[in-house]
Backbone as JSON, one array per atom type, in Angstrom:
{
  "sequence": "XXXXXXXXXXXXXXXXXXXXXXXXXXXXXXXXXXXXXXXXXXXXXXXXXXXXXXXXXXXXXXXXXXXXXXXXXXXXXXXX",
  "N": [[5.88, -3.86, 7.46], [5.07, -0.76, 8.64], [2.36, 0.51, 10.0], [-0.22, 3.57, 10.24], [-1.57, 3.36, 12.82], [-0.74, 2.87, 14.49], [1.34, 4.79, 15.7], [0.95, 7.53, 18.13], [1.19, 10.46, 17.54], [-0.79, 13.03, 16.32], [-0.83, 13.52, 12.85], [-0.76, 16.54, 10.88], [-1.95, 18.23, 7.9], [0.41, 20.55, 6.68], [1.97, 20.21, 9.19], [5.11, 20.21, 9.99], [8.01, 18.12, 9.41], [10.83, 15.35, 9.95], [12.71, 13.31, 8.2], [13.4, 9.76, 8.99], [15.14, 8.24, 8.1], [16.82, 7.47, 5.02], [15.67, 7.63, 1.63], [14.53, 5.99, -1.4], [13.08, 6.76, -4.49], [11.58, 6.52, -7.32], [13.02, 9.03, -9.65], [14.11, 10.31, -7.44], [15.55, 11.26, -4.61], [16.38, 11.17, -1.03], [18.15, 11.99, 1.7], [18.43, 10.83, 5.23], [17.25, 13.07, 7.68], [16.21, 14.82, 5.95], [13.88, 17.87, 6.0], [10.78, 18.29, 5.62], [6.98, 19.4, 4.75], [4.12, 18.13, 5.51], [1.37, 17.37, 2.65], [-0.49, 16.11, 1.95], [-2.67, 13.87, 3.28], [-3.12, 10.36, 3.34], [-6.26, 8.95, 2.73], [-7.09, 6.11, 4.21], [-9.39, 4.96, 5.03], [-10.92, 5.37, 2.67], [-9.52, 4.83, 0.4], [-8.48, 1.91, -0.52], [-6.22, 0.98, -1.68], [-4.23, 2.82, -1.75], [-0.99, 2.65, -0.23], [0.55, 4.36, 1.62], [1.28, 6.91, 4.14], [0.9, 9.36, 3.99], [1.72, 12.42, 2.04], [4.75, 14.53, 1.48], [5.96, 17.55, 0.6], [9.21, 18.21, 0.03], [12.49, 20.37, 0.81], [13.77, 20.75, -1.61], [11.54, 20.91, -3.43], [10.65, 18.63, -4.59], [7.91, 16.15, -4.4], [7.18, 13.57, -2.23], [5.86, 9.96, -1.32], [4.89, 9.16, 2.13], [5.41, 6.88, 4.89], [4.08, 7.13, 8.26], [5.85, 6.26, 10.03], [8.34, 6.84, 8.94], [8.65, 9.17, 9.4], [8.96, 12.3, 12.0], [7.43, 14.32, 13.79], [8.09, 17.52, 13.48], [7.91, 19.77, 16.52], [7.78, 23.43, 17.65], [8.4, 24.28, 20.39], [6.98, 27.32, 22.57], [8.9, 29.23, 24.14], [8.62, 31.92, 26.41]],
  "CA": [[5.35, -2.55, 7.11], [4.23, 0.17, 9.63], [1.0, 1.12, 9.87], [-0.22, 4.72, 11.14], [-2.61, 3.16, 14.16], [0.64, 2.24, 15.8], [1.73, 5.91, 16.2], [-0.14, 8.7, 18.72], [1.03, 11.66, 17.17], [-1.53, 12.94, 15.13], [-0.08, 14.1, 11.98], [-2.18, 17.27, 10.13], [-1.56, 18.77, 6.45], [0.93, 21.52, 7.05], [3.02, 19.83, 10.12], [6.78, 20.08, 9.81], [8.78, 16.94, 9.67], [11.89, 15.39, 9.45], [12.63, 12.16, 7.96], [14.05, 9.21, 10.28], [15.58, 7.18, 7.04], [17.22, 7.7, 3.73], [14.56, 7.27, 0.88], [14.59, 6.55, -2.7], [11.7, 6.79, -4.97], [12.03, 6.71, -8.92], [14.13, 9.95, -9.45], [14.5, 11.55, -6.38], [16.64, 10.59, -3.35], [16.35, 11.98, -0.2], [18.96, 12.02, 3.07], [18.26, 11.0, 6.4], [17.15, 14.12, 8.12], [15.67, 15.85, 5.53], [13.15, 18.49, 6.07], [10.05, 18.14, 4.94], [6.03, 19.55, 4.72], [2.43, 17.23, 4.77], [0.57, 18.54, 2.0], [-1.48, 15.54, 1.9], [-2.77, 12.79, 4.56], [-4.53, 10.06, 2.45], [-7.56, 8.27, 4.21], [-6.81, 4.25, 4.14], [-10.9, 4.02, 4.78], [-11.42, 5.8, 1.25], [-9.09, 3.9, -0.91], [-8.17, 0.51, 0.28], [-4.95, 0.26, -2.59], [-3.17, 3.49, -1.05], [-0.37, 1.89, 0.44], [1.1, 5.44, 2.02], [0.32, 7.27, 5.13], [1.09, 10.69, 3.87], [2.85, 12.98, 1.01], [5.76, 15.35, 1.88], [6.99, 18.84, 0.07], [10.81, 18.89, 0.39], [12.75, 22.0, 0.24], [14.27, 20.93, -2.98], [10.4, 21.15, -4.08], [9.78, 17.48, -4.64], [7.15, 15.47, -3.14], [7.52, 11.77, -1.91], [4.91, 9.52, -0.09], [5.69, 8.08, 3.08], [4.84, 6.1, 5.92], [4.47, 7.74, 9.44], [6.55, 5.51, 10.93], [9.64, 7.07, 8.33], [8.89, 10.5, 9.39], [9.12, 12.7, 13.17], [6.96, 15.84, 13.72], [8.81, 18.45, 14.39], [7.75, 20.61, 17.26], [8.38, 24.08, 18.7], [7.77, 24.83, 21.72], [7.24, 28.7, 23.07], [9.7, 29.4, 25.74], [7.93, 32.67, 26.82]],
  "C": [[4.68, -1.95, 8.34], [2.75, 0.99, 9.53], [0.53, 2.2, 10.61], [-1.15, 4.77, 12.62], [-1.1, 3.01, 15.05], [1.42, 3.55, 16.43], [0.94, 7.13, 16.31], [0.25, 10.04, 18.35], [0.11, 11.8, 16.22], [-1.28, 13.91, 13.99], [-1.18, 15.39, 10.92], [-1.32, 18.12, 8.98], [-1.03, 20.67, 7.25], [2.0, 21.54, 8.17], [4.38, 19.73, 9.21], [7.25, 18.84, 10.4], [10.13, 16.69, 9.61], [12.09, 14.02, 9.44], [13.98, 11.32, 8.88], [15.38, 8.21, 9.73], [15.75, 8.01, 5.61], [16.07, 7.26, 2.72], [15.32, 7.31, -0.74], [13.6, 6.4, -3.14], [12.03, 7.37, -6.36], [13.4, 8.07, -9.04], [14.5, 10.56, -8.55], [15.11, 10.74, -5.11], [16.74, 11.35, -2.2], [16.79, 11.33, 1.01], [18.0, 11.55, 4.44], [18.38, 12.62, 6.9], [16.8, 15.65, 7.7], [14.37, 16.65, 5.85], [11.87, 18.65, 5.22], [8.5, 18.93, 5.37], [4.94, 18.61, 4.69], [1.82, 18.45, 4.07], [-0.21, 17.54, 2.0], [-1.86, 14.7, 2.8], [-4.33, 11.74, 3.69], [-5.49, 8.92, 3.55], [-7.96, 7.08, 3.3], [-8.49, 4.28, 4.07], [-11.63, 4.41, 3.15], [-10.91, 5.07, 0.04], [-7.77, 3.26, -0.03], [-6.21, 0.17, -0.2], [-3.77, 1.53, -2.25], [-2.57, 2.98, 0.44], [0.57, 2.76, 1.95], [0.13, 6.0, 3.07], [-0.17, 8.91, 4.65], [2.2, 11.25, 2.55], [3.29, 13.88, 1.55], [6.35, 16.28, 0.63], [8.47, 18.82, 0.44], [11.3, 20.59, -0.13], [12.87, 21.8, -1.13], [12.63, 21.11, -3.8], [9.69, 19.98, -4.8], [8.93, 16.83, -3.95], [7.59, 13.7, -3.48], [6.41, 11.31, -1.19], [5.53, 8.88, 0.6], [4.92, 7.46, 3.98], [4.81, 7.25, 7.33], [5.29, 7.27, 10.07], [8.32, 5.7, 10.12], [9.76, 8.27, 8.81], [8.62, 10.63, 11.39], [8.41, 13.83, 12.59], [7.97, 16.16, 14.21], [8.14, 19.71, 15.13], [8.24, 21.76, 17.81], [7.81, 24.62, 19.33], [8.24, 26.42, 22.15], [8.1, 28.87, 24.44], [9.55, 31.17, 26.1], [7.63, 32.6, 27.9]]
}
């Protein structure tokens, strides 16, 4: 299991992602390379039994929790 100390991006509610791995999770199923939102970022020192780094909005309008180490920010840079 990956843990989010191991990766220096620092991830903030509202970053754009894109997942690095196929996922399933009770009903919902989601592609390598899907597009995704943080709407949440839960805090390991508050509750010890959340096993997740973060929850994700997809377009289709489901959310999933994941690890950081499943997901990539996505960045754009101003070329200005």
């Amino acid at each position: 299991m990956f843990s989010s100390q191991f990766y220096s991006l620092n991830y903030e509610v509202g970053d754009l992602v894109i997942l690095l791995q196929s996922l399933e999770c009770s009903n919902l199923c989601v592609s390598v390379g899907e597009v995704g939102i943080i709407v949440k970022i839960y805090d390991k020192g508050y509750d010890e039994h959340q096993i997740y780094d973060c929850r994700l909005r997809l377009k289709c309008g489901g959310e999933i929790d994941v690890w950081f180490g499943e997901i990539h920010k996505l960045i754009v840079e101003d070329n200005e």
